[in-house]
C-alpha positions in Angstrom: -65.2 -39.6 19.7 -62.0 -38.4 19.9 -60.7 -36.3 23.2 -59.5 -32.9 22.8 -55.9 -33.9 23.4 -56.3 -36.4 20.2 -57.8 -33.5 18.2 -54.9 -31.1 19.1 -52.3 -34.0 18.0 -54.2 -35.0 15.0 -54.6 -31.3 13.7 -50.7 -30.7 14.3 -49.8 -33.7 13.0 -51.7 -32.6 9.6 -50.5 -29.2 9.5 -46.9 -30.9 9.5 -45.9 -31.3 5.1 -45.0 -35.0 4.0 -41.9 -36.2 4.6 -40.8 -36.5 0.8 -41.7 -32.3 1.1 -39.7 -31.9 3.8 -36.5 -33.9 2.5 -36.2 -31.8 -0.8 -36.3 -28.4 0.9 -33.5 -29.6 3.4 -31.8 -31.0 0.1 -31.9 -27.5 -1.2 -30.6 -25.9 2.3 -27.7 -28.2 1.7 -27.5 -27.7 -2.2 -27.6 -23.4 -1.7 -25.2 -24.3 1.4 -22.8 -26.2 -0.9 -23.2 -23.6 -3.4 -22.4 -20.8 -1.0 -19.5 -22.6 0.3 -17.7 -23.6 -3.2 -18.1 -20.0 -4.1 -16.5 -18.6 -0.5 -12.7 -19.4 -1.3 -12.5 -18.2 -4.6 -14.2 -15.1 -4.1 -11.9 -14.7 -1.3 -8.7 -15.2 -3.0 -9.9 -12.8 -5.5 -10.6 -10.3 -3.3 -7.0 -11.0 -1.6 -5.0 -10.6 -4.7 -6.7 -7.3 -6.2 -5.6 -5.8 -2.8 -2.2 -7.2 -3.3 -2.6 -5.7 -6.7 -2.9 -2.8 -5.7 -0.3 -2.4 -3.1 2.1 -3.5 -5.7 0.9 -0.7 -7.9 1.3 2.1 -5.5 4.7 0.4 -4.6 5.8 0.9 -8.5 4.3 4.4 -9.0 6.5 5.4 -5.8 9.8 3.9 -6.7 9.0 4.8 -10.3 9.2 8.7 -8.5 12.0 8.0 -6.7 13.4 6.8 -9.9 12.8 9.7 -11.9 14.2 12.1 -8.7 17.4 9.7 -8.9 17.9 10.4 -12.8 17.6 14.0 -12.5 20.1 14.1 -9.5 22.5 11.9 -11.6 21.9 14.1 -14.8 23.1 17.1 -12.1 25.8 15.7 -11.0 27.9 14.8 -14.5 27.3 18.3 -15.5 30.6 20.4 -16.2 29.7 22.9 -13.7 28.9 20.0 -11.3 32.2 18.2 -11.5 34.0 21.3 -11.5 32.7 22.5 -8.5 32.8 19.1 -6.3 36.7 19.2 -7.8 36.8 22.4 -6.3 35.8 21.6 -3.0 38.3 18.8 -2.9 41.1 21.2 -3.5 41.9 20.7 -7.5 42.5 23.9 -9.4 42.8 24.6 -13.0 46.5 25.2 -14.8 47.0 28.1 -14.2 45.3 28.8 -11.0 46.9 29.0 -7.7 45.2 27.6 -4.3 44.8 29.6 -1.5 42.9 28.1 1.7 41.7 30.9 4.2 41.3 29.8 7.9 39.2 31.6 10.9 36.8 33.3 8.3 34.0 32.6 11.1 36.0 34.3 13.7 36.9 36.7 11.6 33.2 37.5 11.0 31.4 37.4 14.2 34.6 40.2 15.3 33.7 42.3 12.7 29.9 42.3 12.6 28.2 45.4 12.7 24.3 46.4 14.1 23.1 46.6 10.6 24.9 43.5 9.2 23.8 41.4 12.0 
């Protein structure tokens, strides 16, 4: 008969599956592994280039802005009234039209305040 040590061993070794068992679920470890890991990178670079997408888009939609602001400041500035006043301010005057520069107009001002004008 066998000892209880023999017993133990014998009923662990029976619980254990065969070996052919035991190689096909390792086998599909390694297959869902493989699987997993061929998957990883591209899912990855995916993931990586719809953020860079959409940087790029919020990059476009802001200089497309600052476009729009830059057309509407050049359409401002050809305008007649534009040019003539930026002609102005560098000292051109129409025919006809004399030019007079007036100095110490600040001076003149804070001399001649009153309470009420402040």
């Amino acid at each position: 008969m066998a000892t209880s040590s023999e017993a133990s061993a014998m009923a662990r070794a029976s619980r254990r599956p065969p070996a052919a068992k035991l190689a096909r679920r390792w086998l599909a470890v390694i297959l869902i592994g493989l699987i997993g890991y061929a998957y990883y990178h591209p899912l990855r670079s995916w993931i990586e280039t719809r953020q860079e997408l959409s940087s790029r888009r919020a990059e476009v939609a802001k200089l497309a802005t600052e476009k729009q602001a830059l057309q509407q400041r050049l359409e401002a500035s050809t305008s007649l009234d534009a040019l003539a006043r930026e002609a102005r301010r560098l000292g051109f005057v129409r025919p006809g039209e004399h030019l007079f520069i007036v100095k110490g107009i600040a001076a003149w001002k804070s001399t001649h305040t009153t309470i009420d004008n402040r």
